[in-house]
C-alpha positions in Angstrom: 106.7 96.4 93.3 104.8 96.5 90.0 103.4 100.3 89.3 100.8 99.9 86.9 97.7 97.3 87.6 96.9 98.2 90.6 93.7 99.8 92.8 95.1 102.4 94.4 93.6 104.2 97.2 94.7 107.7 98.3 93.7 109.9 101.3 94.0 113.4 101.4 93.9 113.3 97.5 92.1 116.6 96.5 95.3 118.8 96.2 99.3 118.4 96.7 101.0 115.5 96.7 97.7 113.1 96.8 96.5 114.8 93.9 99.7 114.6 92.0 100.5 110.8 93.1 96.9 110.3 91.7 97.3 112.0 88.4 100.9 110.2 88.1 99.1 106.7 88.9 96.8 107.1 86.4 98.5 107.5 84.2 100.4 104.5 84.6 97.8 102.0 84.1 96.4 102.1 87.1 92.5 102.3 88.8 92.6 105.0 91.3 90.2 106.6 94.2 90.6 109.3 96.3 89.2 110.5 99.3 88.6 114.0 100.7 86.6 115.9 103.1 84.9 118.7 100.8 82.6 117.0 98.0 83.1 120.6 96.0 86.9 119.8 96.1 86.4 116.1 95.1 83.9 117.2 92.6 86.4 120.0 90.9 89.1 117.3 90.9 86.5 114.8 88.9 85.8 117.4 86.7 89.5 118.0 85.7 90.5 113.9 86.1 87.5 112.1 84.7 88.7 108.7 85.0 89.5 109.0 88.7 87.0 107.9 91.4 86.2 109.9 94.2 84.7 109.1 97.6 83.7 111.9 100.5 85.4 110.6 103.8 87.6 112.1 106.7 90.5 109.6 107.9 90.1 112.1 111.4 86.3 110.8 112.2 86.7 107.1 113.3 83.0 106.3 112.3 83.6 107.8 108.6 86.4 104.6 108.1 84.0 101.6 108.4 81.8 103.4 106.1 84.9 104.1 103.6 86.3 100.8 104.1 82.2 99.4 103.0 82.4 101.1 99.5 85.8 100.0 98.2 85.4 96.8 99.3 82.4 96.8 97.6 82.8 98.6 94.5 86.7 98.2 94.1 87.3 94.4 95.6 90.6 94.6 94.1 92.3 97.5 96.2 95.7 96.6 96.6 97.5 99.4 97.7 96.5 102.5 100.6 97.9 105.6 100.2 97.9 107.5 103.7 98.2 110.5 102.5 96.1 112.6 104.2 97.3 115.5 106.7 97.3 119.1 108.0 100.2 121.3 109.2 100.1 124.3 111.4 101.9 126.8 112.7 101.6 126.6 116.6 102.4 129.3 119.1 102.2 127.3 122.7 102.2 130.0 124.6 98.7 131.1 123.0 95.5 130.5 124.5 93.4 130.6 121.4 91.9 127.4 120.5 90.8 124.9 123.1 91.9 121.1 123.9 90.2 119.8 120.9 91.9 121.9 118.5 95.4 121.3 119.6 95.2 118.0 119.0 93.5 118.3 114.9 96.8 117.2 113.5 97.3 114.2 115.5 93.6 112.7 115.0 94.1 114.0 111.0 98.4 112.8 110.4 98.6 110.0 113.0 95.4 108.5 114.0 94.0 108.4 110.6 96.7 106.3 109.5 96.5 104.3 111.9 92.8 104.0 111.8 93.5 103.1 108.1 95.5 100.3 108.1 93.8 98.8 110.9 90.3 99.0 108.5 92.0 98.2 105.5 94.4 95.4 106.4 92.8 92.1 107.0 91.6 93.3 103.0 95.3 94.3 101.9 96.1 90.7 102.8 93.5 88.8 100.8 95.4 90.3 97.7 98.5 88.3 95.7 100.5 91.5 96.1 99.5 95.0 97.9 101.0 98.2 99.9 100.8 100.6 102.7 102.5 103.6 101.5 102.6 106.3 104.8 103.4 109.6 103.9 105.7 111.4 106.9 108.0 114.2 106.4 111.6 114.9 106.7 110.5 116.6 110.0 109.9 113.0 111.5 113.8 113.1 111.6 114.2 116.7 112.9 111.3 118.7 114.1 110.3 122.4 112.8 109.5 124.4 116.1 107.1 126.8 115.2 105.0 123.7 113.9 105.4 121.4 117.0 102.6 119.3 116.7 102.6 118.2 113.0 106.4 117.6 113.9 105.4 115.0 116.4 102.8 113.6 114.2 105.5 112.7 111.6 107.7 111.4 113.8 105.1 109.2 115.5 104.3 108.0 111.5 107.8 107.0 111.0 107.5 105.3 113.9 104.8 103.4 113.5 105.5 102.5 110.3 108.6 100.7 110.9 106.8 98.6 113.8 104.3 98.1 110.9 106.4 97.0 108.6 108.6 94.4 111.3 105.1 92.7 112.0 104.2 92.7 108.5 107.5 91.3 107.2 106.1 87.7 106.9 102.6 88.6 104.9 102.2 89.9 101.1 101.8 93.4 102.4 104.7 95.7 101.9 105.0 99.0 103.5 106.2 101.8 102.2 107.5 105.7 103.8 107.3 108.1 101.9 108.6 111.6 104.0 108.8 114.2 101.9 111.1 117.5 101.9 109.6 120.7 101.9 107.5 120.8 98.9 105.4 123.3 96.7 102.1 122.7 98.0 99.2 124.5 99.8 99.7 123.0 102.8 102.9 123.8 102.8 101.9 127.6 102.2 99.2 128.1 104.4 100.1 129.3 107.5 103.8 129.8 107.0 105.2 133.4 106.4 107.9 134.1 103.8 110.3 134.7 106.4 110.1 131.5 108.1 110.3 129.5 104.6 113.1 131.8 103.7 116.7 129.6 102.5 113.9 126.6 101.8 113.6 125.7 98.1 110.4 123.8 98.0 110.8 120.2 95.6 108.0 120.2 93.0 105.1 118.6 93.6 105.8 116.5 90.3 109.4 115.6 91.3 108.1 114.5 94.8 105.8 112.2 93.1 108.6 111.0 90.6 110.8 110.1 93.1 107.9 107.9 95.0 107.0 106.2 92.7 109.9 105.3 91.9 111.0 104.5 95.3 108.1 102.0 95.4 109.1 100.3 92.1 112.1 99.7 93.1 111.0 98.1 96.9 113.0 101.5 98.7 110.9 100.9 101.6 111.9 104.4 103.0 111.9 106.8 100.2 113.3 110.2 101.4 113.7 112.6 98.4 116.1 115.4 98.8 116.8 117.8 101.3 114.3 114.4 103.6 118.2 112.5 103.2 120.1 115.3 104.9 117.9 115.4 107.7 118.0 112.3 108.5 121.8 111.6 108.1 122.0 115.2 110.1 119.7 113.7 112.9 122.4 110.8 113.5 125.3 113.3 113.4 124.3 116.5 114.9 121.1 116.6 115.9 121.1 119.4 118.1 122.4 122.0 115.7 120.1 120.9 113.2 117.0 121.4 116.4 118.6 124.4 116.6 118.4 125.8 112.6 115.2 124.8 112.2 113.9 126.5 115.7 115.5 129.9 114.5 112.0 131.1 113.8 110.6 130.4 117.2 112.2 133.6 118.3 110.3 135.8 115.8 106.7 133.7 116.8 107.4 134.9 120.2 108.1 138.5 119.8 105.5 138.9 117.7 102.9 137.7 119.9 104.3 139.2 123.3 105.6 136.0 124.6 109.3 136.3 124.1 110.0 138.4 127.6 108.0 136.1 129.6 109.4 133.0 128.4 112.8 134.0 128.6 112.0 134.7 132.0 110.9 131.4 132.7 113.7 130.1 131.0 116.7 132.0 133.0 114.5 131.6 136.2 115.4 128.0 136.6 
């Protein structure tokens, strides 16, 4: 697919890998909008990146898409490619009781439901175009998940999921659809609520690799671009996935006796 020429429309694109996909796009020829919950954030980003656009919306609130979906149609008739990039990750103790049923389920209305959301908004649009793109951003966890962050985990992996049904029912259109699931990479998100200790023996990509490799992924029609340490984990999925459950859920055992919850669940455990 052609890189430069395009409307370009990224979630999520105030910091990381949407803000570095955006600066990279622009440069490349193309007209690009982001969206993004905090107007401060989207305003900073302006300020820095005058040439971008920058709309206020939240892929998690289903009455915010319409609205979204309104503008660029509007103001940007020639959008041709959504950029799902939008998402949250969080370290999860299940045992806890903080939080209620709302909260538990943030990253699957922000990762999974957005998306989804999005394309179903945004497609009958996409379609209208000569050429145009879905790009979903998952993770390497889609292929094995990280246990202290159980719920972003399942996000992803419902996200790689749906995007290969996406793509199968899409294979006859002028839409092509894209995954991109990154490795670990240098980002907030990716530092927020993770200690040293868990991240420890993980090399994060840069931001500006991860980008380099997507987009060239997408001009070269890699309709499953999975940069770096992404590849081992899903070849390692196939050939021992249990082992590779097992590495990455090392760090449960330190969540759980840190918080008091290691004796009681082994109990439960051994109890049958």
């Amino acid at each position: 697919m052609k890189i430069s020429g395009n409307t370009i429309l990224i979630t999520g694109g105030t910091s990381g890998i949407g803000l570095e996909l955006a600066s990279q796009f622009l440069k490349l020829g193309n007209t690009v909008i982001i969206t993004g919950r905090d107007q401060t954030k989207l305003d900073d980003v302006r300020r820095k990146l005058p040439e971008l656009h920058a709309v206020q919306s939240d892929v998690s609130d289903p009455k915010s898409i319409p609205v979204l979906f309104e503008k660029i149609t509007k103001e940007f008739p020639q959008m041709n490619v959504l950029i799902n990039n939008a998402g949250i990750m969080r370290r999860l103790n299940l045992h806890s009781q903080a939080g209620d049923l709302e909260d538990i389920t943030k990253e699957i209305e922000i990762n999974l439901m957005g998306p989804i959301r999005m394309v179903k908004q945004f497609l009958p649009a996409l379609k209208t175009q000569a050429t145009a793109a879905i790009v979903n951003v998952s993770s390497g966890l889609a292929f094995i998940p990280f246990a202290i962050a159980p719920v972003y985990s399942a996000t992803k992996a419902g996200l790689h999921s749906y995007t290969q049904t996406l793509r199968l029912q899409l294979k006859k259109t002028n839409v092509k659809v894209f995954e991109l699931a990154p490795p670990a990479t240098e980002t907030p998100l990716l530092r927020g609520d993770f200690t040293a200790k868990e991240l420890s023996g993980v090399k994060p990509m840069p931001v500006q690799t991860l980008a380099q490799h997507a987009i060239k992924g997408i001009k070269n029609d890699k309709m499953e671009i999975r940069p770096g340490l992404s590849n081992v984990l899903k070849l390692m999925s196939r050939i021992t996935p249990q082992f590779m459950l097992n590495q990455l859920g090392k760090s449960v055992d330190d969540m759980l006796a840190e918080s008091g919850n290691w004796v009681s669940a082994t109990v439960r455990c051994t109890s049958g």
